[in-house]
C-alpha positions in Angstrom: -2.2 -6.1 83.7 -4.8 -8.4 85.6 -4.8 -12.0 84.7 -8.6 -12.0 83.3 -7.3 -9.2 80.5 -4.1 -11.3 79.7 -6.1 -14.2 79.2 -8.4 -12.5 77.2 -5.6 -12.0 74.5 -4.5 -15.0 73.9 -7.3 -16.6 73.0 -7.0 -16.7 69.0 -10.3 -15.6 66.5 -8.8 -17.2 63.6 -8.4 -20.9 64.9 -11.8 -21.7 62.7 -9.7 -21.0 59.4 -7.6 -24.2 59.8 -11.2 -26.1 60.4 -12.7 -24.6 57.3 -9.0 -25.3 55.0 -9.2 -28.9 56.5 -12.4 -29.7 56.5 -12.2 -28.3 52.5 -9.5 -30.7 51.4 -11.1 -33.6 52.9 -13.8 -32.5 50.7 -11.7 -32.2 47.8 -10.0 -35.9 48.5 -13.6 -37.3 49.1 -14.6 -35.6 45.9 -11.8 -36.8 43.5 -12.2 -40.3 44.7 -15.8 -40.2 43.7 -14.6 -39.1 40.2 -11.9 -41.5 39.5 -14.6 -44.2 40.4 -16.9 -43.0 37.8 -14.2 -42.8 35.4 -13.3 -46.4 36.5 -13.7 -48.3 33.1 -14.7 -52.9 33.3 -11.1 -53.7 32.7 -9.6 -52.1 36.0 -12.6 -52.7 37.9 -11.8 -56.7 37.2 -8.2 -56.0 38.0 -8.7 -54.3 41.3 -11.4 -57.4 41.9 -9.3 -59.6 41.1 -6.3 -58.4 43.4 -9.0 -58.5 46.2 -10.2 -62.3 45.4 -6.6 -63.5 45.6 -5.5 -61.7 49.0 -8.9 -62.7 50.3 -8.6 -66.0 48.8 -5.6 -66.4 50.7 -6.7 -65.7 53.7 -9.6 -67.7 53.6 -10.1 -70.1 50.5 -13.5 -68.6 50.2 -14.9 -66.8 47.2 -16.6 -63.3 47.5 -16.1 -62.1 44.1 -17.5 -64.1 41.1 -16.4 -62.6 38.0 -16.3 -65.4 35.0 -15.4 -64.9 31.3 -17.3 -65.8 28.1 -18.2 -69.4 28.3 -15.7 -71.8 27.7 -13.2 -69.3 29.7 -11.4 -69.5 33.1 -13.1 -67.5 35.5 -11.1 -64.6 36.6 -11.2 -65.4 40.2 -9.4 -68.7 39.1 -6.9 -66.8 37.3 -6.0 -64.8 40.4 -5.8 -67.6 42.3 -3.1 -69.0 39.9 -1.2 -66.2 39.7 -0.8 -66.2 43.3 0.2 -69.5 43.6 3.5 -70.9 42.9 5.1 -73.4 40.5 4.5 -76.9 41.2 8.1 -79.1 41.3 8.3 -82.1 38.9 7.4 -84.9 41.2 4.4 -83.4 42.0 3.4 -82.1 38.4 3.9 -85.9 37.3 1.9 -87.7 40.2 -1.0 -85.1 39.0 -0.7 -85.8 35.4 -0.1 -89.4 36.2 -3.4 -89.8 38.2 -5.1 -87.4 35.6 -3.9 -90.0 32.1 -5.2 -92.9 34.4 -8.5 -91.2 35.5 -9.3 -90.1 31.7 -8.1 -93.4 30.5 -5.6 -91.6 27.6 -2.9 -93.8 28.6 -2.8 -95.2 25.0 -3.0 -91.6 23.9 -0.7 -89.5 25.8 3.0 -90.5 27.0 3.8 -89.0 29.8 7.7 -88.3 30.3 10.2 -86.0 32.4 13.3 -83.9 31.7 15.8 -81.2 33.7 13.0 -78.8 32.5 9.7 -80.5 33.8 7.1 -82.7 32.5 5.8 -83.6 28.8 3.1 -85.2 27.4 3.9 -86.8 24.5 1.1 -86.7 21.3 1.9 -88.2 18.0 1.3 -86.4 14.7 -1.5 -89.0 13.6 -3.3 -88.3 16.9 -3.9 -84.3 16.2 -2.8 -84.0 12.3 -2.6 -85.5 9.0 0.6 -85.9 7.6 1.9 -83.1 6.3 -0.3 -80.5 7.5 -0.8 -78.5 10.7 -4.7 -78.6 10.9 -6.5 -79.9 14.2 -8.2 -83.0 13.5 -11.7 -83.2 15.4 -11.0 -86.2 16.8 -8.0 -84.8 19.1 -10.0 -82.2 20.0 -11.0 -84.5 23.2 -7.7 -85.3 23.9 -6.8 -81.7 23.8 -9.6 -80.1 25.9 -8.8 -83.1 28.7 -5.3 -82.2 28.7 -6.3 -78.2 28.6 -8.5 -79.0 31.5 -5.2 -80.0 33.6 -3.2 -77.5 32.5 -5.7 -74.9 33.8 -5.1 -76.4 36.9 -1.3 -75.6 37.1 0.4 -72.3 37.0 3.6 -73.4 35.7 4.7 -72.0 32.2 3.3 -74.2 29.5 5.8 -74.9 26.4 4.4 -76.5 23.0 7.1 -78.2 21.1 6.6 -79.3 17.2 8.5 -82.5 16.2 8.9 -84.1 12.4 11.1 -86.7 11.3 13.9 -86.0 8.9 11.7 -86.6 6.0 12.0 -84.0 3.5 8.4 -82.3 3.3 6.8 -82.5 -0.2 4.0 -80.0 -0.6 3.6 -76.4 -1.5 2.5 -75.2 2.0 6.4 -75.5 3.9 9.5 -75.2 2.8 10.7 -77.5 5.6 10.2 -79.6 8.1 11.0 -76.8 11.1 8.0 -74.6 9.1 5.7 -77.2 9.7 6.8 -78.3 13.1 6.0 -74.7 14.0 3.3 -74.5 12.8 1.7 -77.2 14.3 2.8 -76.2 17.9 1.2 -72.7 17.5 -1.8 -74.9 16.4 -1.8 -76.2 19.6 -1.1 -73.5 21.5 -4.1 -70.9 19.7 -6.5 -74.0 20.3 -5.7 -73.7 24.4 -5.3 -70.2 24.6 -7.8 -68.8 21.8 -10.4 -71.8 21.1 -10.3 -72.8 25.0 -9.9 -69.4 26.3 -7.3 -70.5 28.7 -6.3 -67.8 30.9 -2.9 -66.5 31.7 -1.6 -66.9 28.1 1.6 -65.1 29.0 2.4 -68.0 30.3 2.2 -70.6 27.1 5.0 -70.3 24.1 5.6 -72.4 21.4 8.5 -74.2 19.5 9.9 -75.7 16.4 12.3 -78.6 16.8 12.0 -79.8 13.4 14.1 -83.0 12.5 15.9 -82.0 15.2 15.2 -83.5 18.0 14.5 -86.8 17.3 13.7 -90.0 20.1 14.4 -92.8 17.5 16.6 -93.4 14.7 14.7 -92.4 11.3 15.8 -95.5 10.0 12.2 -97.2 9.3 8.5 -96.3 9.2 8.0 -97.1 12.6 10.8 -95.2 14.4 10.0 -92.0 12.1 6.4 -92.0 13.0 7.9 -92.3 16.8 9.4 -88.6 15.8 6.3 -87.1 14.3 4.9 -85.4 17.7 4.1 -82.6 19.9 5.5 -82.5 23.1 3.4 -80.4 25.9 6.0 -79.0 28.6 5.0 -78.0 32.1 7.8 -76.1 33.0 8.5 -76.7 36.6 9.6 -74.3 39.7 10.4 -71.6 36.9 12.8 -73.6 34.8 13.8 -72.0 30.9 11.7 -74.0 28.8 15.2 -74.3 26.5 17.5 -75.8 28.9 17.3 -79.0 26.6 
C-alpha cells in the first residue's frame, strides 16, 4: 500500500463530534449560570457582596461595594469588615474606650473597669431605669447610642449583665430580683441590636446576676445603689463571657 492511501485512512471524519459535545456543554454551563443568577434572590446577592467587600477590603482598604441598611443601621460593608477582623486584646479595648469616655465627656456617667474576661462599662440603675422597672429612660438613651457607637467599632462579643441589690422586689411585675435584672439587660441589649440596628447581633447576649454579684456590701443606701447596674462586657480575644 502507497504511503498517500495509508495516510488517507487515518485521518478520522468524526473528530467534529467531540467539538460539537464540547462546545454543547459549555453552552449548557454558560446557560445554567445565567439561570441561577436570575433566580439569585437580595439576601444572597448582599452575602456574596459582601464576601467580595471584605477580601477586597483587605487587600486594599478601599470600598467598591456600597450596600447600607435602613437608616440608623450599620452598613453591610462595615459588617464584613468586622467580621473579618479579629478580637481586640484588653489593653487595647480599654485605651479605646478610655479615650472614647474622655472624648464624650461621660466620665461621670460610665465606669470603666476590667476583668480575666475583658472590659466593662459600668451604668447605674438610676442612669437607664427607675427603680424597680426595666423601661429605658429617655435620658440614657444618649448615653446608650454613644456607647453603641463604640461598640460598632469592635468586633469582640458584646455581654449585657443585669445587677440589683439584695433588696427584696415589691411589685407585681417580678417575682425577684434575678427577673428583673434580666430583664433589664435584654432591655439593653434589644435597644443596641433592635432600636440601633447594630449589626452582627450574634455576637451580643445577655445576663442576669441578680443580688448576686454584688461590688459593695448592701449594708446602706449608698452601697446598694453601688449594686443597682448594668455592666457592658467586651469580651476580649474570644474569652467565655462566664469565666467570672
Amino acid at each position: 500500500m502507497s504511503r498517500k492511501k495509508r495516510v488517507h485512512e487515518e485521518i478520522r471524519t468524526d473528530a467534529w463530534q467531540e467539538i460539537f459535545s464540547d462546545t454543547m456543554t459549555l453552552l449548557l454551563t454558560f446557560f445554567v449560570l445565567l439561570y441561577s443568577i436570575s433566580m439569585m434572590n437580595a439576601s444572597k446577592f448582599k452575602q456574596n457582596a459582601i464576601s467580595l467587600q471584605a477580601i477586597l477590603n483587605s487587600e486594599s482598604g478601599k470600598s467598591v461595594v456600597d450596600l447600607s441598611a435602613k437608616s440608623g443601621g450599620a452598613s453591610l460593608v462595615r459588617q464584613a469588615q468586622l467580621a473579618a477582623t479579629p478580637n481586640i486584646n484588653t489593653e487595647d479595648i480599654y485605651k479605646k474606650v478610655q479615650s472614647f469616655i474622655k472624648d464624650k465627656k461621660l466620665g461621670t456617667t460610665v465606669v470603666i473597669k476590667t476583668d480575666n474576661r475583658g472590659v466593662i462599662l459600668q451604668l447605674r440603675e438610676n442612669i437607664i431605669f427607675t427603680s424597680g422597672k426595666a423601661d429605658i429612660l429617655d435620658k440614657s438613651k444618649p448615653v446608650l447610642n454613644s456607647i453603641n457607637a463604640l461598640i460598632s467599632t469592635l468586633p469582640n462579643d458584646i455581654v449585657i449583665e443585669g445587677h440589683t441589690d439584695n433588696v427584696p422586689i415589691g411589685n407585681t411585675n417580678y417575682k425577684n430580683n434575678w427577673q428583673l435584672s434580666s430583664d433589664r439587660a435584654l432591655s439593653v441589649l434589644e435597644y443596641f441590636v433592635a432600636s440601633k440596628g447594630e449589626g452582627h447581633p450574634e455576637r451580643f447576649s445577655s445576663v442576669a446576676y441578680g443580688q448576686y454579684k454584688p461590688i459593695a456590701a448592701n449594708s446602706n443606701d449608698k452601697s446598694r445603689a453601688l449594686n443597682r447596674r448594668v455592666n457592658i462586657l467586651i469580651v476580649a480575644n474570644g474569652k467565655e463571657a462566664n469565666t467570672k
